[in-house]
N, C-alpha and C positions, 0 to 999 in steps of 0.2 A: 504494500500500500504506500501510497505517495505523502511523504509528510506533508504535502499542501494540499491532500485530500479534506475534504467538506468537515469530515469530524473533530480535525486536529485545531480549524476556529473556535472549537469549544472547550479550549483549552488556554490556561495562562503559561502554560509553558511544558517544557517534555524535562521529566526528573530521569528519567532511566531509557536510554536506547534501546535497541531492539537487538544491537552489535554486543553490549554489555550485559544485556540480557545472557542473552546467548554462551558468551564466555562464565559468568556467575556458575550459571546450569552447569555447564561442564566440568568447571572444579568443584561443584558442590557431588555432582556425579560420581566425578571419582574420591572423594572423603566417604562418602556411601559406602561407596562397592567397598574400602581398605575398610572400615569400620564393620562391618557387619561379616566379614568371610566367616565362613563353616556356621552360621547363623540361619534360624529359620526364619527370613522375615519378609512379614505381609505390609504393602505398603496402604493405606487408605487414603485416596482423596477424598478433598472435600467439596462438595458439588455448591455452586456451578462454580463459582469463582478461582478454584484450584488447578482447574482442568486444561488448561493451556501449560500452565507449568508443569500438573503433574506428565502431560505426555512428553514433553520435552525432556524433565526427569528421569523417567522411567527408562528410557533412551539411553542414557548416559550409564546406569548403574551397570557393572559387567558381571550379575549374578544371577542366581536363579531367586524367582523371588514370585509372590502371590500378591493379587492386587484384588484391591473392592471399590466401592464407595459408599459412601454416607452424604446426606442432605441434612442441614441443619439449619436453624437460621435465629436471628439475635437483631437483626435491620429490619428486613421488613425492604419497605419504599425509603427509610428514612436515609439521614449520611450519619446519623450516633445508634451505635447499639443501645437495645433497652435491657439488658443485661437479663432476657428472659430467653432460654435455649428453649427453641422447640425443634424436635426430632423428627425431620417429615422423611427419611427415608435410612433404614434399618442396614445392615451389612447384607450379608447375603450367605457369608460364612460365620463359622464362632473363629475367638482369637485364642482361647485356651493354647496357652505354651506356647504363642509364637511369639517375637520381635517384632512390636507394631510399629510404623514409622508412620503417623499423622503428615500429612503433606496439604498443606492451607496457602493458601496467595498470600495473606496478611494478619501480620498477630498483632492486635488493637488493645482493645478490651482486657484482651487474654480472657474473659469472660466462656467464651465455647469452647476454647481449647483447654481451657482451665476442667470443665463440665466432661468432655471425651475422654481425658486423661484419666479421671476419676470412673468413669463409665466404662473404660478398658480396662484397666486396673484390677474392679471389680469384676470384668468378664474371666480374670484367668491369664492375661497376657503375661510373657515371659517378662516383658519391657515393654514400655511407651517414650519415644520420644517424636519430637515436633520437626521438623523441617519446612522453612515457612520463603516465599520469596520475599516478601519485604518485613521489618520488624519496625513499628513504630514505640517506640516506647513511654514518648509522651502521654500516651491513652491510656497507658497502663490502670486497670482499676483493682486486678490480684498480682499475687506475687508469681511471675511464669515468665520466664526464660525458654526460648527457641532454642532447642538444641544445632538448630543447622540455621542460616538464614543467608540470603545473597545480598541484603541491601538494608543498612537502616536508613530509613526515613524521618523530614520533619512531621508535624502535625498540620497536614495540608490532605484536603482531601482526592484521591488517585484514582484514577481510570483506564485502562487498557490490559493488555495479556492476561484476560480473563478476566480482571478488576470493573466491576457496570457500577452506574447512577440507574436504579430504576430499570435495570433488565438494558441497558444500551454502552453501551463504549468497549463491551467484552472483547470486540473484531481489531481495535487500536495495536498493531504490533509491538508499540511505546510503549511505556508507563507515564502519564502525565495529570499535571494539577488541573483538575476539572475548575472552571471558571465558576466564581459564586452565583452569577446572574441564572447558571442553568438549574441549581439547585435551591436558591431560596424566592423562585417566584418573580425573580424583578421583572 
């Protein structure tokens, strides 16, 4: 896509290229594959906003390895979490005894990934850890550290490589600061 495509006007700026993207993924790739050898681990996206990264991920890791997903959500329409997890789509396997690797577009809140961890946990998992593409910490509202992350971030709200306003910007091969005017109405 062409950065002077129609989308990238609703934008104040591009925080993360599509080139830096790219390279992130790969060394976070290979920390994976060295970190987990002779391990049995199931990686779980998180739908929808992980799913550009996760596939790009999954790509890079050089193991064998089990994948799911799960739908969660804590936004809504909105751009602040309300720090209320609902669980609108289940795994599909159990994690009993394996090496869960949660893989999330962005750790905000820590709120949901705070809530999975605990939910795995309890399921039986061998381990749980997070791998996240971007890490904002300023949002922080619990105590949670990403175990893996490619980018921290200001407190600017972000749009592209899976990251939407309202179900839109997910297609942006960038990551960039979505303009105020699109989200509060002006």
């Amino acid at each position: 896509m062409d950065s002077n495509a129609r989308l990238y006007g609703d934008l104040t700026k591009i925080l993360v290229t599509r080139e830096e993207i790219a390279e992130a993924v790969k060394k976070l790739g290979t920390r994976i594959t060295q970190d987990y050898q002779g391990r049995d681990l199931m990686i779980i996206g998180i739908l929808k906003g992980a799913v550009v990264f996760y596939s790009d991920l999954i790509r890079e890791i050089d193991l064998p390895l089990r994948t799911d997903f799960m739908a969660v959500s804590s936004y809504g329409s909105a751009t602040k979490s309300s720090g209320v997890v609902q669980l609108r789509k289940d795994l599909d396997r159990p994690v009993e005894g394996m090496d869960v690797l949660i893989v999330e577009d962005i750790v905000d809140s820590g709120m949901t990934l705070s809530y999975l961890k605990r939910l795995f946990a309890d399921r039986g998992a061998a381990s749980v850890r997070i791998a996240t593409l971007l890490d904002k910490p300023a949002r922080r509202r619990v105590d949670l550290k990403a175990d893996y992350f490619c980018f921290v971030i200001p407190d600017e709200f972000v749009v592209g490589y899976g990251l939407d306003f309202d179900e839109k910007y997910r297609n942006l091969p960038d990551i960039g600061v979505l303009h105020p005017r699109i989200y509060s109405g002006e």
